[in-house]
ZATORBA-30404 format. One line per 10 residues: number of its first residue (from 1); their letters; for each residue x negated, y, z of N, C-alpha, C, O. Coordinates in nm, 4 decimals. Atoms other than C-alpha are relative to their C-alpha. Layout:
N
NUM> a> X,Y,Z,X,Y,Z,X,Y,Z,X,Y,Z | ...
END
This chain:
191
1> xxxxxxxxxx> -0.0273,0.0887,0.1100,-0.9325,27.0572,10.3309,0.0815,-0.1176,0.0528,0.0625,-0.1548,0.1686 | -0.0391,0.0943,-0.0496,-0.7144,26.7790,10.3489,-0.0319,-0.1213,-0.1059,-0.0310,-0.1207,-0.2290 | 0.0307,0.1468,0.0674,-0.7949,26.4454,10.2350,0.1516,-0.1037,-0.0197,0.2188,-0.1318,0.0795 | -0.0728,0.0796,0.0348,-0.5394,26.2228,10.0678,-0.0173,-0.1146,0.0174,-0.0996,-0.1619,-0.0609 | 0.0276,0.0889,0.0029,-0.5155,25.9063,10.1970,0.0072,-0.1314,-0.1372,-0.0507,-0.2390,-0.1521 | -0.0150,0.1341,0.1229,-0.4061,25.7066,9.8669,-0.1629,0.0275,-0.0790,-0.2263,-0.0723,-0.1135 | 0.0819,-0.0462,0.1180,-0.7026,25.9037,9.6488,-0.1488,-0.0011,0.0387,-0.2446,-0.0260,-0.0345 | 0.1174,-0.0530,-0.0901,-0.9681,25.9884,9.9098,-0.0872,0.1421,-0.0655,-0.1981,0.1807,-0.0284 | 0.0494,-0.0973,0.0012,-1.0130,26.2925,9.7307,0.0630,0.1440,0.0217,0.1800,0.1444,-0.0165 | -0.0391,-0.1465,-0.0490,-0.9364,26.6569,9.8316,0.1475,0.0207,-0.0879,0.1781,0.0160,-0.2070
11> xxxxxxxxxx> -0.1517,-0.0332,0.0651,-0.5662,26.7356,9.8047,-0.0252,0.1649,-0.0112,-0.1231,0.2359,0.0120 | -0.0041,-0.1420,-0.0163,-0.4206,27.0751,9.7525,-0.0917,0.0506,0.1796,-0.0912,-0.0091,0.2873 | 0.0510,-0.0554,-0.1447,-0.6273,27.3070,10.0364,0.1269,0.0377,0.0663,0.2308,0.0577,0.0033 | -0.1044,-0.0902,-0.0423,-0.4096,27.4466,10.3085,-0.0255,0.0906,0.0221,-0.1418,0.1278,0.0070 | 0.0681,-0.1559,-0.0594,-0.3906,27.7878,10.4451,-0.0244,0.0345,0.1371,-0.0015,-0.0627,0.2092 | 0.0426,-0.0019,-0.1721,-0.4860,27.9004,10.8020,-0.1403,-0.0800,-0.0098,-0.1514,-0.1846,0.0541 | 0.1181,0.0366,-0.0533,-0.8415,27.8268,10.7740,-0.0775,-0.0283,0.1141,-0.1814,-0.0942,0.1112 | 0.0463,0.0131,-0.1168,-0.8957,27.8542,11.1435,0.0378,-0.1337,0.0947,-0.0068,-0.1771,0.2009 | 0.0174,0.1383,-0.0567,-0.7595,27.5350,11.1922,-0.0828,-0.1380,-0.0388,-0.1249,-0.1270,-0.1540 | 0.0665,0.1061,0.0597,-0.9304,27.2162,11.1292,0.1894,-0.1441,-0.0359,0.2678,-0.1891,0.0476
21> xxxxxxxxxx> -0.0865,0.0385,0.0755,-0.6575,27.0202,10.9140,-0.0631,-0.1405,-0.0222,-0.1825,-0.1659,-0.0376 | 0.0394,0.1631,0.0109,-0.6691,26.6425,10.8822,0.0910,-0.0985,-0.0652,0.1293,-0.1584,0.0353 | -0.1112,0.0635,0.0677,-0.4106,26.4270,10.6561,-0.0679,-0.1676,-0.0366,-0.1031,-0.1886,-0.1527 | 0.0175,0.1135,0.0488,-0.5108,26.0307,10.6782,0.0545,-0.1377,0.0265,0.0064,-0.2498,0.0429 | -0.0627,0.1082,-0.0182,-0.2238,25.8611,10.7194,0.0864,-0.0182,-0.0798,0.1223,0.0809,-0.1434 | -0.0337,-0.0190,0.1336,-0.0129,25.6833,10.4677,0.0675,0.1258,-0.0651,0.0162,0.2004,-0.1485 | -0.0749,-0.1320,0.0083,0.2374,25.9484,10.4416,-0.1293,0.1745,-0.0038,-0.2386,0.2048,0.0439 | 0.1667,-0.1640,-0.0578,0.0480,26.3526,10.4079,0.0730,0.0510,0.0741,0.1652,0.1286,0.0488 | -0.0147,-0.0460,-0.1441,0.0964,26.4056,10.7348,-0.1158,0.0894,0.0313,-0.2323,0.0498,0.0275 | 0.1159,-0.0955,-0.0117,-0.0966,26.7231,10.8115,0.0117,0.0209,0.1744,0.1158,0.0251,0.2400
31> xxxxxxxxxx> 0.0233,-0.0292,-0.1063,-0.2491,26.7846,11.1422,-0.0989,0.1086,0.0632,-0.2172,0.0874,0.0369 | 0.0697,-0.1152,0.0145,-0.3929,27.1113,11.2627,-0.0090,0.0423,0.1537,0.0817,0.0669,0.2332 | 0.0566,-0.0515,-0.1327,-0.5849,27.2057,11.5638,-0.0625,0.1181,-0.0215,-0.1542,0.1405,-0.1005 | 0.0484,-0.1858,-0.0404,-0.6285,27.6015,11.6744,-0.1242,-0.0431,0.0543,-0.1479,-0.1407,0.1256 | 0.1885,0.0154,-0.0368,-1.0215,27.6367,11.7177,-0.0174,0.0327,0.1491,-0.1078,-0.0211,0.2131 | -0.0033,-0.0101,-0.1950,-0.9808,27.7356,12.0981,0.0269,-0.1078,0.0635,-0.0067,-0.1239,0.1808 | -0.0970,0.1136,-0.0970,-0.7843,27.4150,12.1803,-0.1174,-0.1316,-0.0046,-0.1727,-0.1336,-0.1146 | 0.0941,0.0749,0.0238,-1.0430,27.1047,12.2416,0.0984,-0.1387,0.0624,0.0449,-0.2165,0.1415 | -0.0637,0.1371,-0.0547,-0.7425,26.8089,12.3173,-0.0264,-0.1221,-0.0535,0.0013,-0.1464,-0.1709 | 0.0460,0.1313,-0.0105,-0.8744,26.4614,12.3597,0.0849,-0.0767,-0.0742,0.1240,-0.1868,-0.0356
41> xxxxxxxxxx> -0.1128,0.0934,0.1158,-0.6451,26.3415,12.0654,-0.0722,-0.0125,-0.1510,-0.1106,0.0859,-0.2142 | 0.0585,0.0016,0.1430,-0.7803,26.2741,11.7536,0.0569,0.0119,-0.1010,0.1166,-0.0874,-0.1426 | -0.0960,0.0326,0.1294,-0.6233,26.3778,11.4451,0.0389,-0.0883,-0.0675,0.1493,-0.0902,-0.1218 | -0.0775,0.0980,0.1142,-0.6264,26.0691,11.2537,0.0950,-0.1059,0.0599,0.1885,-0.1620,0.0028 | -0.1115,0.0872,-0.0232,-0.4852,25.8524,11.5290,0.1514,0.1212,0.0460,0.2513,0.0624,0.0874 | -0.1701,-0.0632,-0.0281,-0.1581,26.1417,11.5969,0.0218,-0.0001,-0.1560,0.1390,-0.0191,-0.1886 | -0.1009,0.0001,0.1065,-0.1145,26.1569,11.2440,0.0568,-0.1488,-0.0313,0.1584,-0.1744,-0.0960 | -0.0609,0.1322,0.0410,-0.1009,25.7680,11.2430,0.1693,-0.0207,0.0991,0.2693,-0.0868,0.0709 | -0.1323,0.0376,-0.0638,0.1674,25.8049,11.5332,0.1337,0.0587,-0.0861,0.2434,0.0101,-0.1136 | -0.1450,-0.0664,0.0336,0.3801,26.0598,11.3850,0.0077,-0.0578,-0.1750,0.0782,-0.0039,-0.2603
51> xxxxxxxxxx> -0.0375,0.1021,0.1600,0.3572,25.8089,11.0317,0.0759,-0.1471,0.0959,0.1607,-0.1948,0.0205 | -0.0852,0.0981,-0.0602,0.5154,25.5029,11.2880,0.0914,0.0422,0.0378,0.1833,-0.0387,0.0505 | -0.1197,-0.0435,-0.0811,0.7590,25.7559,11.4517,0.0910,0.0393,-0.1480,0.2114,0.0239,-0.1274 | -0.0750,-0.0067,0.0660,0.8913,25.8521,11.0841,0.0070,-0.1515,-0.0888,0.0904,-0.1510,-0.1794 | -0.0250,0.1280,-0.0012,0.8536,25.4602,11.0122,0.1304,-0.0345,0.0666,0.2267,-0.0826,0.0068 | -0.1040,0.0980,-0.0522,1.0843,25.3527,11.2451,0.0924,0.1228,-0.0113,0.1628,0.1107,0.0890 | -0.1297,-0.0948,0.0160,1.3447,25.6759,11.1567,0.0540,-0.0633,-0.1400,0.1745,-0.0758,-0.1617 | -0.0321,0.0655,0.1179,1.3369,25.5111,10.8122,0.0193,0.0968,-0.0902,0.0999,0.0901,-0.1830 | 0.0361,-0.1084,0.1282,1.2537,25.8006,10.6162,-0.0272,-0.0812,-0.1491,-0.0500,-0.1983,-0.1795 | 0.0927,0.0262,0.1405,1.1498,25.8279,10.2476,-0.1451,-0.0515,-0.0015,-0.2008,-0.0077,0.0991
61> xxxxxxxxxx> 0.1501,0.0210,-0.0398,0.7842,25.6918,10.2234,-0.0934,0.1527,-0.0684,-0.2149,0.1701,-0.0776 | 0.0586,-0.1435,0.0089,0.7554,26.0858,10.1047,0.0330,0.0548,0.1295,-0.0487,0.1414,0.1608 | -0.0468,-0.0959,-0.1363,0.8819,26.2267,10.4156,-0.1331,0.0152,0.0868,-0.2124,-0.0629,0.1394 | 0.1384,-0.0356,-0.0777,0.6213,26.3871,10.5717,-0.0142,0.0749,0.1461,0.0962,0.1076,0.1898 | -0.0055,-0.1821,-0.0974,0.5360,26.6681,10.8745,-0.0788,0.0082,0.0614,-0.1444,-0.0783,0.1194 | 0.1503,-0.0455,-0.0173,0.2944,26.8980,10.9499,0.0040,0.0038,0.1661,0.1076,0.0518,0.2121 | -0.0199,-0.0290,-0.1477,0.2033,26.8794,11.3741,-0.1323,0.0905,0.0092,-0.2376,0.0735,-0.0522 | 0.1133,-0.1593,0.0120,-0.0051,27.2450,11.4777,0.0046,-0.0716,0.2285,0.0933,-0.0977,0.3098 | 0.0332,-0.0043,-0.1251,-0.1750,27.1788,11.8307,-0.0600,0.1250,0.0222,-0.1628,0.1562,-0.0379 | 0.0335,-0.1786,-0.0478,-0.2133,27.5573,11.9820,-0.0110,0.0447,0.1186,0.0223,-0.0464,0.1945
71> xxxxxxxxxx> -0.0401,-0.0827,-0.1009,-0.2070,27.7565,12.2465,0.1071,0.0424,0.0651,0.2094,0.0617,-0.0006 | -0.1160,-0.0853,-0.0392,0.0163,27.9067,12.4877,0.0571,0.1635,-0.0497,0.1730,0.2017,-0.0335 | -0.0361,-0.1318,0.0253,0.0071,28.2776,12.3549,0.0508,-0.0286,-0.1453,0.1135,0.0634,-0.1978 | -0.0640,0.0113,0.1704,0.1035,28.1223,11.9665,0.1297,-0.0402,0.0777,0.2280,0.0335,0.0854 | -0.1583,0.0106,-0.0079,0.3794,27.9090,12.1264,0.0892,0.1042,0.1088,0.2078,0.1087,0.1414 | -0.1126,-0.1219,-0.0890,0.4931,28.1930,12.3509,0.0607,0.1034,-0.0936,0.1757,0.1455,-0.0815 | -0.0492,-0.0931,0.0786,0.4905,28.4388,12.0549,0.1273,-0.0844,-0.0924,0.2329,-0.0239,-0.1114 | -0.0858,0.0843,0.0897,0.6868,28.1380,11.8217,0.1392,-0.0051,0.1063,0.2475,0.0131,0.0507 | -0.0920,0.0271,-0.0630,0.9186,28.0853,12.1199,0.0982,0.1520,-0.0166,0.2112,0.1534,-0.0655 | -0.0597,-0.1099,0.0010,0.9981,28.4773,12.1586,0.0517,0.0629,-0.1302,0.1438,0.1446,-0.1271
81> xxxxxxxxxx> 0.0206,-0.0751,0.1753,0.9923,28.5916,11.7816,0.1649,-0.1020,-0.0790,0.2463,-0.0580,-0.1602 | -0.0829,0.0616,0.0632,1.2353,28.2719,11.7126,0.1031,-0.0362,0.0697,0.1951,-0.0877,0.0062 | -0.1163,0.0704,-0.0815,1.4696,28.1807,12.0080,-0.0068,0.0827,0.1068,0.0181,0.0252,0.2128 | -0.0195,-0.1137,-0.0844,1.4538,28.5072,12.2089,-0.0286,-0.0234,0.1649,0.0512,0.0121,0.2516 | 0.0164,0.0267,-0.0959,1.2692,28.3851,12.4988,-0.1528,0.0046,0.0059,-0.2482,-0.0531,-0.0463 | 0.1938,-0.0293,0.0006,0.9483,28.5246,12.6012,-0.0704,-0.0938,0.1135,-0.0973,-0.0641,0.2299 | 0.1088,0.1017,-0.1289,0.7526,28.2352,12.7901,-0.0346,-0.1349,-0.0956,0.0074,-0.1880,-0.1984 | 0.0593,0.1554,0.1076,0.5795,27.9298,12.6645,0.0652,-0.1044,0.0246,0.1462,-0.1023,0.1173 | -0.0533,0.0977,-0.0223,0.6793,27.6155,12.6374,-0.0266,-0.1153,-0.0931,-0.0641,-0.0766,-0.2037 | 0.0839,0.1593,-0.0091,0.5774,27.2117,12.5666,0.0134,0.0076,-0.1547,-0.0949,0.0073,-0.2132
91> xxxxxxxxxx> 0.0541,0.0476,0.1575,0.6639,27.1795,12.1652,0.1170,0.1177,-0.0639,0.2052,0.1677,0.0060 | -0.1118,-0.0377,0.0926,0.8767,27.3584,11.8962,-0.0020,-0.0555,-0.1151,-0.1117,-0.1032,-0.1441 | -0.0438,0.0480,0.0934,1.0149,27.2412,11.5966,0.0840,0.1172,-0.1297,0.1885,0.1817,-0.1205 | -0.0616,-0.0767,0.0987,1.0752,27.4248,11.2716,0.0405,-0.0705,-0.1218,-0.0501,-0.1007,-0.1995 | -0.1048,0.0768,0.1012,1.3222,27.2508,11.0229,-0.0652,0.0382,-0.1289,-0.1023,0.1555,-0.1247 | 0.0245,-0.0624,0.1285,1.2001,27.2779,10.6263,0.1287,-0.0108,-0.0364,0.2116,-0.0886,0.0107 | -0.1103,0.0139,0.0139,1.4633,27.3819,10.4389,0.0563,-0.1597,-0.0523,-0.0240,-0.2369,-0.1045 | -0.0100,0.1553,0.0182,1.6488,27.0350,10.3849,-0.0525,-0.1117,0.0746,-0.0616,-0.2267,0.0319 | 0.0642,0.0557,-0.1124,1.4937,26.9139,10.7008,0.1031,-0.0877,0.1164,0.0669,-0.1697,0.2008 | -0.0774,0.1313,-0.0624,1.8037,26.7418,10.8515,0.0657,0.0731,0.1413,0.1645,0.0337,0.2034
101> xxxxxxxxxx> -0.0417,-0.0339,-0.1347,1.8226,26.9706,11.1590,0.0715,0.1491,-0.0250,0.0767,0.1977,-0.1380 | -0.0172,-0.1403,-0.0119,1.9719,27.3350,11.2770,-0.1388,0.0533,0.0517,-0.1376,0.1476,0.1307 | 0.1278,-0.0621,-0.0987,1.6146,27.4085,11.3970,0.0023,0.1505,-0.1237,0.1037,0.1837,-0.1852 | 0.0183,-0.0709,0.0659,1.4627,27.7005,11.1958,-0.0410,-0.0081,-0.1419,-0.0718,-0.1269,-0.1515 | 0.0390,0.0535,0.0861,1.3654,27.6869,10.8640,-0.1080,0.1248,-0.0726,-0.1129,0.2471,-0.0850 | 0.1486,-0.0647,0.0151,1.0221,27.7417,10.7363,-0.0038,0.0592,-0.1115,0.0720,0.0114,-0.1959 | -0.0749,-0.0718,0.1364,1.0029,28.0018,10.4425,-0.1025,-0.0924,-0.1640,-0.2239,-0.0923,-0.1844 | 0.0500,0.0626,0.1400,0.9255,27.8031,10.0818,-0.1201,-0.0754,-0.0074,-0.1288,-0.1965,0.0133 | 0.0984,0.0265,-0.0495,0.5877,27.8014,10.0846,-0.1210,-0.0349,0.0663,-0.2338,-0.0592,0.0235 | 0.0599,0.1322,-0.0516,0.4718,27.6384,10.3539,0.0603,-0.1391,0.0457,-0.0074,-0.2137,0.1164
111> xxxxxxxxxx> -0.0162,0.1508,-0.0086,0.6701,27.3156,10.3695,-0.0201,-0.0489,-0.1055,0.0271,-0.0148,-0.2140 | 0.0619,0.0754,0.1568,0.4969,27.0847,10.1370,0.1300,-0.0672,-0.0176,0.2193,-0.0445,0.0641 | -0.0768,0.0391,0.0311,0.7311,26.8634,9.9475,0.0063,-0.1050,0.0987,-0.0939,-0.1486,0.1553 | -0.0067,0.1124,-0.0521,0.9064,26.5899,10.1269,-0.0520,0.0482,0.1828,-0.0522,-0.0425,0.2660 | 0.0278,-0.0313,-0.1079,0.8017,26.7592,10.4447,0.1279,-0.0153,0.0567,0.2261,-0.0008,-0.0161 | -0.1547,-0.0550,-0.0869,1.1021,26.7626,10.7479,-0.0241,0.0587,0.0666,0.0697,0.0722,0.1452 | 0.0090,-0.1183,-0.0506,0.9332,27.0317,10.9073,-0.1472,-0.0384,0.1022,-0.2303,-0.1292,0.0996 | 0.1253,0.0203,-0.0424,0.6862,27.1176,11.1543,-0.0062,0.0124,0.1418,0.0754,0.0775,0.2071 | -0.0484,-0.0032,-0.1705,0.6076,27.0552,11.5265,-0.0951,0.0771,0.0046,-0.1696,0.0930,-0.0921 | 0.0512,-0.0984,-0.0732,0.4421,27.3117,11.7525,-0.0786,-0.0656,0.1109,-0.0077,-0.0839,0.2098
121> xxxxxxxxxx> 0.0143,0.0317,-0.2118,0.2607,27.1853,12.0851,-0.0711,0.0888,0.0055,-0.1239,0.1598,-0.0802 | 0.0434,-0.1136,-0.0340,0.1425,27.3828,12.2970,-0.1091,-0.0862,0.1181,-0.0896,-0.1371,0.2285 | 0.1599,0.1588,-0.1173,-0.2549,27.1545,12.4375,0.0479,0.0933,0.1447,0.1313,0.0535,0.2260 | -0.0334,-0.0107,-0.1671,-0.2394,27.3744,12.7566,0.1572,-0.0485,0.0766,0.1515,-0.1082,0.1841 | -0.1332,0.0094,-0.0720,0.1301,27.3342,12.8683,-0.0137,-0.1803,-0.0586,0.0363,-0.2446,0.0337 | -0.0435,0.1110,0.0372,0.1239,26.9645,12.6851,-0.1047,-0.0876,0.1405,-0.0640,-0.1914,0.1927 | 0.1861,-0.0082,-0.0869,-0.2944,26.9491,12.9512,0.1475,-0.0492,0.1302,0.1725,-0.1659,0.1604 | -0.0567,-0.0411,-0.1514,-0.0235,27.0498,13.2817,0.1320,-0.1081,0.0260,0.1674,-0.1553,0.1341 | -0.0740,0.0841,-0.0444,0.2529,26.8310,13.1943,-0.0756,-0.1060,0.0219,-0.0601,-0.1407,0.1390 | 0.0702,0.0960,-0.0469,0.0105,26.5403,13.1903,-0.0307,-0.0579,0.1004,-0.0113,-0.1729,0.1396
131> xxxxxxxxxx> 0.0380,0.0179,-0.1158,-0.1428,26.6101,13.4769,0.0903,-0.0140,0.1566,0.0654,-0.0574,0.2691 | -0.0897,-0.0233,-0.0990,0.1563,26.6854,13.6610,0.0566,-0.1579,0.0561,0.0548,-0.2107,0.1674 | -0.0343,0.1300,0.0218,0.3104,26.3405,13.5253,-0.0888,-0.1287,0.0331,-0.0376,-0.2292,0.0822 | 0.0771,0.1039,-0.0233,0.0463,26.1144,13.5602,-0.0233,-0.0755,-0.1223,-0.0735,-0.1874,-0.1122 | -0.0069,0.0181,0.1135,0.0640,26.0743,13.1952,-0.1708,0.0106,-0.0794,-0.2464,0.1044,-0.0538 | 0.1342,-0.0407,0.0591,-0.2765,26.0163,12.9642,0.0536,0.1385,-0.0837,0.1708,0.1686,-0.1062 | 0.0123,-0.1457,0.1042,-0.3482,26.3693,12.7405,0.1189,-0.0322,-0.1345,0.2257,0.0051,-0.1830 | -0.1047,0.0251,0.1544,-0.2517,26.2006,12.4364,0.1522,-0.0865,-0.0230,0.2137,-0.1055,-0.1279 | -0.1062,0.0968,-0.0163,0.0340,25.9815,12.5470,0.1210,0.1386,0.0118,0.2339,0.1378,-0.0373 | -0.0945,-0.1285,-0.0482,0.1863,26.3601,12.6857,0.0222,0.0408,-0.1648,0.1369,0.0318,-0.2085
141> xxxxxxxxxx> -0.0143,-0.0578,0.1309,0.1062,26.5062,12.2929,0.1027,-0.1113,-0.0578,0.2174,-0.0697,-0.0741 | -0.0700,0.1068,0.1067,0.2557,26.1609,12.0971,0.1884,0.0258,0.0865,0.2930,0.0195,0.0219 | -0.1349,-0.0474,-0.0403,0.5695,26.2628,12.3828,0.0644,0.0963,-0.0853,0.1659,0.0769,-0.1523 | -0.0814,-0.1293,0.0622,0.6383,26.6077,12.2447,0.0174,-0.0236,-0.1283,0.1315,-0.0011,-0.1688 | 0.0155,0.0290,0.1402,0.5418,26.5060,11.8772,0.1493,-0.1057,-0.0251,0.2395,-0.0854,-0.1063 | -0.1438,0.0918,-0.0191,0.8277,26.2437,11.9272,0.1430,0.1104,-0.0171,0.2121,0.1204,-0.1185 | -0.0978,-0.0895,-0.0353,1.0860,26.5168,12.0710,0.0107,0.0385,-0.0989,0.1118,-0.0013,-0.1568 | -0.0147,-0.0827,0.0691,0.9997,26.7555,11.8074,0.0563,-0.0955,-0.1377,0.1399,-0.0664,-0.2232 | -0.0746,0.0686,0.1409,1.0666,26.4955,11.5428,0.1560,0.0116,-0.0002,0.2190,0.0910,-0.0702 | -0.1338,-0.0294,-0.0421,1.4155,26.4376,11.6814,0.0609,0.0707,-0.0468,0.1656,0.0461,-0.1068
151> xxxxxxxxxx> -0.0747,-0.1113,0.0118,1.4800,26.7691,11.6451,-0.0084,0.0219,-0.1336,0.0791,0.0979,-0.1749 | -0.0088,-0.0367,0.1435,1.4098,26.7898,11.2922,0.0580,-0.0737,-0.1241,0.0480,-0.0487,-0.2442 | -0.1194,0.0608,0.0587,1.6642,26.5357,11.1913,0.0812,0.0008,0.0718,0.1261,-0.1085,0.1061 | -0.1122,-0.0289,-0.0757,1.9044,26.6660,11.3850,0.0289,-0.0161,0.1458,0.0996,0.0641,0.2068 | -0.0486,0.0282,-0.1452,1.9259,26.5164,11.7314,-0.0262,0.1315,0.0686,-0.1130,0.2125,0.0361 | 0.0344,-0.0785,-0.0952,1.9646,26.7390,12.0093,0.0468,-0.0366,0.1660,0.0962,-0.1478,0.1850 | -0.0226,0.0696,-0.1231,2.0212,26.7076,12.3921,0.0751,0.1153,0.1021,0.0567,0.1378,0.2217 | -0.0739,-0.0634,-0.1255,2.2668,26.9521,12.5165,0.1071,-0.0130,0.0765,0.1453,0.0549,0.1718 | -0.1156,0.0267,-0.0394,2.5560,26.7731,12.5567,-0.0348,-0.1499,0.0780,-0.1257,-0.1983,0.0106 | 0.0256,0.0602,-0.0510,2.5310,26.4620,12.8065,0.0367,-0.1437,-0.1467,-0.0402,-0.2392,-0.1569
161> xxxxxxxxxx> -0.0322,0.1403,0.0713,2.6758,26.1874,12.5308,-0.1679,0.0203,-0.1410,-0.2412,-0.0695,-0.1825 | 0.1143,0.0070,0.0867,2.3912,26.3232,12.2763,-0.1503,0.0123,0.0405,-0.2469,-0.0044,-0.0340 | 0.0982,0.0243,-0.0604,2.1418,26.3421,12.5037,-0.0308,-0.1405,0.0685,-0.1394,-0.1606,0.1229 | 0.0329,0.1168,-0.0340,2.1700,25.9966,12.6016,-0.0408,-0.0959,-0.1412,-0.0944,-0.2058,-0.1270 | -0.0060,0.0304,0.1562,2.1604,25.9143,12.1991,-0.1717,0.0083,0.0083,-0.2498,-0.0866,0.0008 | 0.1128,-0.0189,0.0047,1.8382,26.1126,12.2237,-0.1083,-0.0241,0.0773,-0.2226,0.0091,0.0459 | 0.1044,0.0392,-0.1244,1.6550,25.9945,12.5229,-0.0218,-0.1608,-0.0906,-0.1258,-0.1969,-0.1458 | 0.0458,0.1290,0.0750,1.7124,25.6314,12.3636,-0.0662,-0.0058,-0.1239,-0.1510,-0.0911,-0.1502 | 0.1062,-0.0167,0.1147,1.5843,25.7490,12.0329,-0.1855,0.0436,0.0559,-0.2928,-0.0156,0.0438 | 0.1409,-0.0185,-0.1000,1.2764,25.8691,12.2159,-0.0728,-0.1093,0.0502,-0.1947,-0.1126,0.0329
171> xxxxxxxxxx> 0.0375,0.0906,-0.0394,1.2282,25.5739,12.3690,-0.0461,-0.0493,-0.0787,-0.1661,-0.0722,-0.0641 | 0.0154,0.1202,0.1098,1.2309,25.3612,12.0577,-0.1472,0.0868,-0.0626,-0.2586,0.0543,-0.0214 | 0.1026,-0.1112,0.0422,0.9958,25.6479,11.8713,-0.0914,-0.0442,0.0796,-0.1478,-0.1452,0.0375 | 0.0822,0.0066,-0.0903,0.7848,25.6386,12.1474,-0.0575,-0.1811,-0.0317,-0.1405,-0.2086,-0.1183 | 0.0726,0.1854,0.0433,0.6980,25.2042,12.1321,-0.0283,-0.0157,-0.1284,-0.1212,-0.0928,-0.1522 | 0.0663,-0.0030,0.1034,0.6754,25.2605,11.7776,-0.1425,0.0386,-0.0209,-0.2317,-0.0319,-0.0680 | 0.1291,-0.1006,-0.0430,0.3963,25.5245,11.8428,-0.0989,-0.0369,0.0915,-0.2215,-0.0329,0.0813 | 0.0966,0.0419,-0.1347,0.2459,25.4230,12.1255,-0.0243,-0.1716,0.0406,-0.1296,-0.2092,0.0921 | -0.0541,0.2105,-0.0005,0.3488,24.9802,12.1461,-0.0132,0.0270,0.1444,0.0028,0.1351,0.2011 | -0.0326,0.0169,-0.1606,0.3340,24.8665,12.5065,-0.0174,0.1242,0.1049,0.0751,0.1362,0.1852
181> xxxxxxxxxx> 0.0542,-0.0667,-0.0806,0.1813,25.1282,12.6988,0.1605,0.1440,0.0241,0.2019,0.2178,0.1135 | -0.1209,-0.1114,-0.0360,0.5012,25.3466,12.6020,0.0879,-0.0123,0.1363,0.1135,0.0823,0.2108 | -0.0568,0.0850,-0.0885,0.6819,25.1320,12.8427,0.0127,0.0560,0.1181,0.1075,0.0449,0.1959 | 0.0028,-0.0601,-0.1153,0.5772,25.3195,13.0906,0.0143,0.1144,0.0847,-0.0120,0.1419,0.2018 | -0.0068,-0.1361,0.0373,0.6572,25.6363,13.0231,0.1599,0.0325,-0.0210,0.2332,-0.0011,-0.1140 | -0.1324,-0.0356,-0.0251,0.9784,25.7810,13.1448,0.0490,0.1036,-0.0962,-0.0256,0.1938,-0.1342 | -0.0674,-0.1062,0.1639,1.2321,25.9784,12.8402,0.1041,0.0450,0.0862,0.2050,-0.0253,0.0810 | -0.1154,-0.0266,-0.0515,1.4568,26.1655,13.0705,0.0540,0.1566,-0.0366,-0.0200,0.2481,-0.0003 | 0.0476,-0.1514,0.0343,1.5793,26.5056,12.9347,0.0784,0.0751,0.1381,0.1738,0.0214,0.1944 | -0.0848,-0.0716,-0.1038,1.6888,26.7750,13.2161,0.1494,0.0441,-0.0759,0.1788,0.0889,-0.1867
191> x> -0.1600,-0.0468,0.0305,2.0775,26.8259,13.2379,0.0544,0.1951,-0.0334,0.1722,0.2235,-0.0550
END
């Protein structure tokens, strides 16, 4: 069930019952954790980040998007099934149609209105970069949740002049999301 923050009562249900679904930030920002995954993030404060990270993009105050915390074998199958690469990897991003980006676009029915699409992480691979980085759990998730936004109004980072566009958007995203502590937290994308 998701809870509407203006109403406090039960919005439309979603589907995928196996996640636990959480929407209580201004915007219906839906947030959905796979029942295997147990990451030290709390739904209501990532949906409050990813409502400051489409704050400071200057969205509609409808603009919404759904973030799915999963597994490696979902985002390995999403990675292979959609961008022909069988291995896992940190977030994906699927564009609704009218979502701003070339990412993919999600079919009708599940982008709610006003949605710009939907991010992917992947808790184990989001667990390893952490640890690798020296990064807290949830500081690594509010990272990718960032990225994936990006990508779903268009930015991308393959060319060195738009990847420097997008590392600084990141940045900014990021202190929105996170305030000081972002600070500390390096946005560098590989060349």
């Amino acid at each position: 069930m998701v809870v509407s923050p203006r109403s406090r009562r039960p919005a439309v249900p979603l589907a995928a019952p196996p996640h636990r679904r959480l929407s209580l930030s201004i915007r219906p920002i839906t947030v959905a954790v796979h029942p295997d995954e147990s990451p030290p993030v709390e739904a209501p404060w990532l949906a409050g980040a990813a409502d400051r990270a489409l704050d400071a993009l200057s969205l509609p105050a409808d603009a919404s998007v759904e973030v799915v915390i999963t597994d490696d074998e979902t985002v390995r199958e999403l990675n292979r099934r959609h961008r022909g690469l069988d291995e896992t990897t940190d977030v994906l991003s699927f564009a609704s149609a009218g979502g701003g980006g070339d990412g993919f676009v999600l079919p009708p029915e599940r982008g709610a209105a006003g949605s710009i699409g939907e991010v992917v992480v992947s808790w184990p691979q989001a667990s390893r970069q952490a640890t690798a980085g020296g990064r807290d759990p949830s500081d690594e998730v509010a990272f990718l949740v960032a990225h994936g936004i990006l990508h779903l109004v268009g930015h991308d980072h393959e060319e060195p002049a738009e990847r420097g566009e997008m590392e600084a958007e990141h940045r900014r995203l990021l202190r929105a999301m996170l305030g000081p502590r972002a600070s500390a937290m390096e946005v560098r994308y590989p060349a």
